[in-house]
C-alpha positions in Angstrom: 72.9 105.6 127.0 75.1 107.4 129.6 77.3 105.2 131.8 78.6 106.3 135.7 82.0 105.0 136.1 82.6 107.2 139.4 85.1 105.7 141.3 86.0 103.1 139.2 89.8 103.2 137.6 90.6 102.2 134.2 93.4 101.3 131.7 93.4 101.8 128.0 96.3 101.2 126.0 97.1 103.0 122.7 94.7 105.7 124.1 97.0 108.4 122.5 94.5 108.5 119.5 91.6 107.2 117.4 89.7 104.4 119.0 91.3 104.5 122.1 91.8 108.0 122.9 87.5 108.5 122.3 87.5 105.7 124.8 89.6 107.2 127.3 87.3 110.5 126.9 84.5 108.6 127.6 85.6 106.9 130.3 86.6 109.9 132.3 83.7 112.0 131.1 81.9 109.5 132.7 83.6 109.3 136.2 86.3 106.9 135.6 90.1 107.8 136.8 92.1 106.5 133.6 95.4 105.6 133.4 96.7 105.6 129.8 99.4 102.9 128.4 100.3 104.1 124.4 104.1 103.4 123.8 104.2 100.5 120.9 107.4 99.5 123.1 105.7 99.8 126.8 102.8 96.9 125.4 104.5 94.8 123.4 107.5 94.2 127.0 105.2 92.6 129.3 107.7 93.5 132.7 107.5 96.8 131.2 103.9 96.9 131.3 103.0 95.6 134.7 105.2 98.4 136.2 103.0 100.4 134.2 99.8 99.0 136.0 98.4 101.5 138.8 96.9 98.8 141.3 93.1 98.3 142.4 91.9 98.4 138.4 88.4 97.9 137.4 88.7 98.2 133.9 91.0 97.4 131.5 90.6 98.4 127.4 93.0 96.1 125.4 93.3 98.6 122.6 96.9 98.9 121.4 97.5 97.7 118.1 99.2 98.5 114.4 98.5 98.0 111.0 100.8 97.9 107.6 100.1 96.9 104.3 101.9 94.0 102.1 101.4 90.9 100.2 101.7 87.5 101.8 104.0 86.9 99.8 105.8 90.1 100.8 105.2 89.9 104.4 109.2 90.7 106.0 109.8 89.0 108.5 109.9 92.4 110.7 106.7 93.0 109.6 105.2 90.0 111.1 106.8 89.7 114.4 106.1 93.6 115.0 102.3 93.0 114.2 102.8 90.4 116.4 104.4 91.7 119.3 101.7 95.0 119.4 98.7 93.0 118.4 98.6 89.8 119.8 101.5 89.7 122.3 100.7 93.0 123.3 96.6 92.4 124.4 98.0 88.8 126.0 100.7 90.7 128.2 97.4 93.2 129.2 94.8 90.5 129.8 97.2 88.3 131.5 98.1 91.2 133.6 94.5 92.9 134.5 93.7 88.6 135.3 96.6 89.0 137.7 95.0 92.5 139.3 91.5 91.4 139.6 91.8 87.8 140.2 92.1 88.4 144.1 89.6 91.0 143.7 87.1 88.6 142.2 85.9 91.7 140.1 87.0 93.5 137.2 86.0 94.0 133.0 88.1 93.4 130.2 87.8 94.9 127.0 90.1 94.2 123.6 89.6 95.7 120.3 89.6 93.1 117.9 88.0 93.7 114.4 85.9 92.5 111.5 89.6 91.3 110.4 89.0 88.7 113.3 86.4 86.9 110.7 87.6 87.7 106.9 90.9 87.7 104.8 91.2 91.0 103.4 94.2 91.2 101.5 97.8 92.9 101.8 96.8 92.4 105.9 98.1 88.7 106.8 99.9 89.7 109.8 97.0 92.3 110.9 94.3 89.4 110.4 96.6 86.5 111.8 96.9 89.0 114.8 93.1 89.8 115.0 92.1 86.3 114.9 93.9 85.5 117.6 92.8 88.0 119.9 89.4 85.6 120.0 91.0 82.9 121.5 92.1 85.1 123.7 89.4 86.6 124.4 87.1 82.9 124.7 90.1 81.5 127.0 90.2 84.3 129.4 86.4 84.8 129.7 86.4 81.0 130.5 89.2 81.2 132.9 88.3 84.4 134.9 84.8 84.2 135.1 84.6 82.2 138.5 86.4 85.2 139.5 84.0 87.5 138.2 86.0 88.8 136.0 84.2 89.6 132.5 86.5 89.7 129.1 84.5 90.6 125.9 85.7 92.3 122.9 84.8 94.7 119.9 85.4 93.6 116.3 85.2 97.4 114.9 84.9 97.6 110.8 86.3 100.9 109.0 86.3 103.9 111.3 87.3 106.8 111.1 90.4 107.6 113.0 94.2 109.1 112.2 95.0 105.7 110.9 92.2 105.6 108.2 91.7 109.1 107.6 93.2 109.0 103.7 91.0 106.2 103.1 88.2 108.6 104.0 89.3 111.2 101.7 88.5 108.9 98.8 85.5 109.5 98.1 86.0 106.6 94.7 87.3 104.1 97.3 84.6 104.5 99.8 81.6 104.5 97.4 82.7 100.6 96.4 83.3 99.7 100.4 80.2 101.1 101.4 78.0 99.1 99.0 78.8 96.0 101.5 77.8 98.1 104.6 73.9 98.1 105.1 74.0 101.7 106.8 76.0 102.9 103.9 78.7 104.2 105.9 81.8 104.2 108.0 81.8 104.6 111.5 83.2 107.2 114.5 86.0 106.3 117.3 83.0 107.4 119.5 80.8 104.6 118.2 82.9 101.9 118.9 84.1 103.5 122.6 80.1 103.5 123.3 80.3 99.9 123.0 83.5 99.6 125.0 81.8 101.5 128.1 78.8 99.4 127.4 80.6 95.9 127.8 83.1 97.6 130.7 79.9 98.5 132.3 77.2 97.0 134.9 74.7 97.4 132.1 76.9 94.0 130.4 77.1 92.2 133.7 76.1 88.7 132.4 78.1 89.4 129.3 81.4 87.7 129.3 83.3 85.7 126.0 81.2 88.2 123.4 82.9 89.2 120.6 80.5 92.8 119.3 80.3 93.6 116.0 80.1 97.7 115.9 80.6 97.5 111.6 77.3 98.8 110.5 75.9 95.6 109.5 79.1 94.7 107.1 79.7 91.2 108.5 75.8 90.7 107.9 76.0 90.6 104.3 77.6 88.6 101.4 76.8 90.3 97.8 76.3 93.9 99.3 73.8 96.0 100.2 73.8 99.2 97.6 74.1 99.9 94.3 72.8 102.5 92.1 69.1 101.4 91.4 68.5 101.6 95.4 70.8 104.6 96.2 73.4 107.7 95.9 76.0 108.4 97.2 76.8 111.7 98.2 79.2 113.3 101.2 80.9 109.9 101.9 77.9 107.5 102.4 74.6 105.7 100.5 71.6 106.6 101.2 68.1 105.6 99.6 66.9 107.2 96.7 
């Protein structure tokens, strides 16, 4: 699918890299003028980040967002409140501001990256999956808010892609043969994949999509007991494949 965002203007925040920066490429190979909002500090301030808002936007990409490691039990209390302020303060501050933008416009698309972490408990990540969990009430309050406006909010709930963030995970081969046996294409994914389906929801061809929440996780959150194992497949060069 190839999308034409000419003359439409677009925000992504944390577009620096990974997901957000393959967005951002998209977007502009594409036709879109992008404006690009990365600083941890410039989300998680919302005064801060309204200055940062060029005016007349189309599109907005809620991507900004961290991840650390630790027991629940372990959690600081810095930990928490920083996972919070990026995460889940952060995308509030940038949905509440695009609303703001397009509301007299009655016209606009918004797009935040949740994750699969939206739906399960994977461990050592209690203030990433409290954070990403949250983001779909966002996402279902906003959509039901700002769509007599025309105003569209949908999300992406992304499983494990490849991006600076995850890249040693990648270079396991050990750890990724046991994580892909859940994923029925027997992989991980690219930034690219998931910023296809960001342009697709930001774009005309979603324009009675509003409140969706898109899986872009290779068919992980499909399955329960997995999908590979040695009788079926091999792994080789960092995915299964059928024997």
């Amino acid at each position: 699918m190839t999308f034409d965002f000419a003359g439409k203007r677009a925000v992504v925040t944390g577009g620096a890299s990974g997901i957000g920066l393959a967005t951002v490429n998209l977007l502009r190979e594409s036709g879109a003028e992008v404006f690009v909002i990365d600083r941890e500090t410039g989300v998680s301030n919302s005064a801060a980040l309204e200055r940062a808002f060029p005016e007349n936007l189309d599109i907005v990409i809620a991507n900004a967002g961290i991840g650390s490691q630790a027991p629940l039990i372990e959690t600081s209390d810095e930990l928490w409140e920083r996972t919070l302020a990026t995460n889940l303060s952060g995308v509030f501050y940038t949905v509440r501001a695009a609303g703001r933008m397009m509301k007299p416009r009655r016209a606009g698309s918004i797009v935040i990256t949740a994750s699969t972490n939206s739906y399960d408990g994977e461990p050592n990540l209690t203030a990433y999956n409290a954070t990403k969990a949250g983001l779909l009430g966002i996402l279902h309050t906003a959509a039901n808010e700002l769509g007599p406006y025309g105003i569209r909010v949908n999300a992406v709930c992304p499983g494990l892609i490849r991006t600076p963030l995850t890249e040693a995970h990648f270079a396991n081969p050990e750890l990724l043969q046991d994580y892909f046996r859940h994923i029925p294409l027997g992989r991980g994914g690219e930034a690219i994949e998931v910023a296809r389906a960001i342009a697709f929801l930001a774009s005309e061809a979603a324009s009675y999509i509003t409140g969706a929440a898109l899986l872009v996780d290779g068919g992980q959150m499909a399955t329960k007991f997995g999908t590979w194992d040695e009788s079926v497949g091999t792994f080789v060069n960092g995915r299964w494949t059928l024997k």
